[in-house]
C-alpha positions as CSV (number, residue, x, y, z in Angstrom):
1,X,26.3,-75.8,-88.6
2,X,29.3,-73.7,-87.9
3,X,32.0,-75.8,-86.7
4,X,33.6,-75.3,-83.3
5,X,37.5,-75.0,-82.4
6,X,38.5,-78.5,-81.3
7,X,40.5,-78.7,-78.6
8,X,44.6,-78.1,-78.9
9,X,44.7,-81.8,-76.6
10,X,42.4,-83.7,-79.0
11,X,44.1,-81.9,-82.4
12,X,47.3,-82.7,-81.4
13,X,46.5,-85.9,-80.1
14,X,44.8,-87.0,-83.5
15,X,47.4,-85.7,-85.9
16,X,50.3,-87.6,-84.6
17,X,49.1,-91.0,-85.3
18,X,46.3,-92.7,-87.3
19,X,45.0,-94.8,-84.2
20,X,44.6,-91.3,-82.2
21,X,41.8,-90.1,-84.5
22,X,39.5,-91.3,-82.1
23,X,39.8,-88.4,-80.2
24,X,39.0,-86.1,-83.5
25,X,36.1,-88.8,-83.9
26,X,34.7,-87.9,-80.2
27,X,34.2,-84.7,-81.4
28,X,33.0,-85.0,-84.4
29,X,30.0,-87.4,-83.4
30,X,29.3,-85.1,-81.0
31,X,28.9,-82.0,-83.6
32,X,26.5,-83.9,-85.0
33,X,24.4,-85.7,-82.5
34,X,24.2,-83.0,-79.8
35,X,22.1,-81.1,-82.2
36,X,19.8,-83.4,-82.9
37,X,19.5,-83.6,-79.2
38,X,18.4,-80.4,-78.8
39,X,21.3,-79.8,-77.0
40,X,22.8,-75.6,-77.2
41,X,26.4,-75.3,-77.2
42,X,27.7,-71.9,-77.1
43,X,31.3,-71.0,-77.2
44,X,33.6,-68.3,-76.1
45,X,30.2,-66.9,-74.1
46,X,30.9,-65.1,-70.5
47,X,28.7,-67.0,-68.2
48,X,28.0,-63.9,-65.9
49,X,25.4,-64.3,-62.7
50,X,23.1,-62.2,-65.2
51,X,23.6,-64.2,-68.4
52,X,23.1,-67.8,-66.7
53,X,20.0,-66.9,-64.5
54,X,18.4,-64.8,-67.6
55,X,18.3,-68.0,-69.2
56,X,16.1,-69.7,-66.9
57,X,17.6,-72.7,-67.8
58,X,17.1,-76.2,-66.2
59,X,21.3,-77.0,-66.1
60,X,24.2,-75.5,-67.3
61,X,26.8,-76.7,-68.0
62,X,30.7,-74.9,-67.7
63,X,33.3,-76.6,-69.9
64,X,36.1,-74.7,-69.4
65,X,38.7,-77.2,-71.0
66,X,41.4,-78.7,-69.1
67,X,44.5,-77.3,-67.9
68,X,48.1,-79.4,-68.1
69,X,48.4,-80.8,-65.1
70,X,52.0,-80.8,-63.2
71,X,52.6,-82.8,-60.1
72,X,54.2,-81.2,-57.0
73,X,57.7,-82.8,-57.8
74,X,61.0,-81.1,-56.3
75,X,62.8,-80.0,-59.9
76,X,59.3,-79.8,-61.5
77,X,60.0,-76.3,-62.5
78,X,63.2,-77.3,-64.0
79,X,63.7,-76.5,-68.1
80,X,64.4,-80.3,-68.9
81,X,60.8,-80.7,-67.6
82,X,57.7,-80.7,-70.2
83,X,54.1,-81.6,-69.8
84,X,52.3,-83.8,-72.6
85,X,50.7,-81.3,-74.0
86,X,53.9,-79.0,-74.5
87,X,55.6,-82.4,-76.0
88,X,52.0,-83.0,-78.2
89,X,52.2,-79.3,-79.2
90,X,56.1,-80.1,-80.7
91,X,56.9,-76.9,-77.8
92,X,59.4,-79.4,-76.1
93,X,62.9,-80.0,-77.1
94,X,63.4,-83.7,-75.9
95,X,66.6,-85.7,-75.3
96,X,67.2,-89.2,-77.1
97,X,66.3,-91.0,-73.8
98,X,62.8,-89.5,-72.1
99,X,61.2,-90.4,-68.6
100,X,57.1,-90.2,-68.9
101,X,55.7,-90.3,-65.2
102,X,52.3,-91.1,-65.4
103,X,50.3,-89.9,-62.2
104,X,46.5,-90.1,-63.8
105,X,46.0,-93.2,-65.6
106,X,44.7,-91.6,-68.3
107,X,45.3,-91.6,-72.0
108,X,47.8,-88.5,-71.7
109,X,51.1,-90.6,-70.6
110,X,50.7,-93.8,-72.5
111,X,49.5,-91.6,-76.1
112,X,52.6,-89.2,-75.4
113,X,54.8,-91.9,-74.5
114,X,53.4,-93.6,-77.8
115,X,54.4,-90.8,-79.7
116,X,57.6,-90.0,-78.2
117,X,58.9,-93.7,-79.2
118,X,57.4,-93.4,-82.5
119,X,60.3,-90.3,-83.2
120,X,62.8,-93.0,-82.4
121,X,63.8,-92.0,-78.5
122,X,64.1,-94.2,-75.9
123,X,61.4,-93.9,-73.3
124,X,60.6,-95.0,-69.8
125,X,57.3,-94.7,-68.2
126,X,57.0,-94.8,-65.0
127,X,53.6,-94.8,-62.9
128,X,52.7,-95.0,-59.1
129,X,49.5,-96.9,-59.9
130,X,49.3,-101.0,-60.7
131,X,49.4,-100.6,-64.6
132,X,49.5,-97.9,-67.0
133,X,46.5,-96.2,-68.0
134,X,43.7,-97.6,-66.2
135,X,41.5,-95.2,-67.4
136,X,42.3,-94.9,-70.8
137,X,39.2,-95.9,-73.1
138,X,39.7,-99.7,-75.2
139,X,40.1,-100.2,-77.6
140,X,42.7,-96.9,-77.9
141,X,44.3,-98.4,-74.9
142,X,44.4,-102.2,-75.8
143,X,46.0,-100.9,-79.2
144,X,48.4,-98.6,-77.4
145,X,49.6,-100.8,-74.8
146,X,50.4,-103.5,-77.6
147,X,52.1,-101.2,-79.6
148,X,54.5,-100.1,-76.3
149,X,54.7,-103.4,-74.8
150,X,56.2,-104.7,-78.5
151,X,58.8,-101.4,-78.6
152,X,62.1,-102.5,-77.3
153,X,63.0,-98.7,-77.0
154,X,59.6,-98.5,-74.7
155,X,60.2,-99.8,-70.8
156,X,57.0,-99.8,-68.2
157,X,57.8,-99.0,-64.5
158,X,54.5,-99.5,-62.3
159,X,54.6,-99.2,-58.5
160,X,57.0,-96.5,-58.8
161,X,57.2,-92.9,-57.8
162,X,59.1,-89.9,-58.8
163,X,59.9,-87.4,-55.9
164,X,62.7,-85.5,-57.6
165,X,63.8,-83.9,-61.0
166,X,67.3,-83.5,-60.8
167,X,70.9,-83.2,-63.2
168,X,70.8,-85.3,-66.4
């Protein structure tokens, strides 16, 4: 089986710390299940009208990946501002003292905001929602939360939102 390009997210994800190899995990179970499945991946394939109805198939299924997402924050655009991917990626040049404003509940803020403290910066994440990452699979999230929760250089914000990026 010719191995497929994991994704830049779960890569980067998985490199920075021994508990985030569960993401390289995911998709490594699934390289080898999904063929005993009978299941057809292709990759890097145009999915034109022709191509998808030629196939007469039953579903298809698109995954295009995912794309950072950037809430529509006043002094988003600004140079001091990075998403977790670019700061996963090492593309983001971070101060000593970093805000991470969870708006998902996912595993991206509290895994970034993980790693951040781990270079020795102070961090403050802040989320709108009642707790961070809701959504974030246990036991990653149970493990990361601990490890946060126990890092005096970490502080939690919930109930909080961010409507500007300004100066400093």
């Amino acid at each position: 089986i010719r191995r497929p390009p994991r994704s830049t997210q779960c890569r980067s994800s998985a490199a920075s710390d021994v508990y985030k190899r569960q993401f390289e995990e995911i998709i490594l179970w699934f390289e080898r299940q999904l063929p005993k499945l009978g299941v057809e991946i292709r990759l890097r394939t145009e999915a034109t009208v022709e191509t998808v109805q030629s196939e007469k198939a039953d579903e298809v299924i698109i995954a295009t990946g995912s794309n950072a997402f950037l809430p529509e924050i006043e002094g988003a655009d600004r140079p001091n501002v990075f998403t977790a991917r670019q700061v996963m990626e090492g593309k983001a040049q971070l101060g000593m003292s970093v805000l991470v404003f969870d708006t998902v509940g996912r595993a991206e803020g509290a895994t970034v905001a993980e790693d951040i403290a781990d270079q020795g910066r102070k961090v403050n994440i802040v989320t709108g929602l009642e707790r961070l990452a809701p959504d974030m699979p246990s036991p990653t999230r149970n493990h990361t939360l601990e490890k946060l929760m126990g890092n005096p250089s970490v502080t939690i914000t919930p109930y909080t939102a961010v409507f500007e990026v300004g100066d400093g």
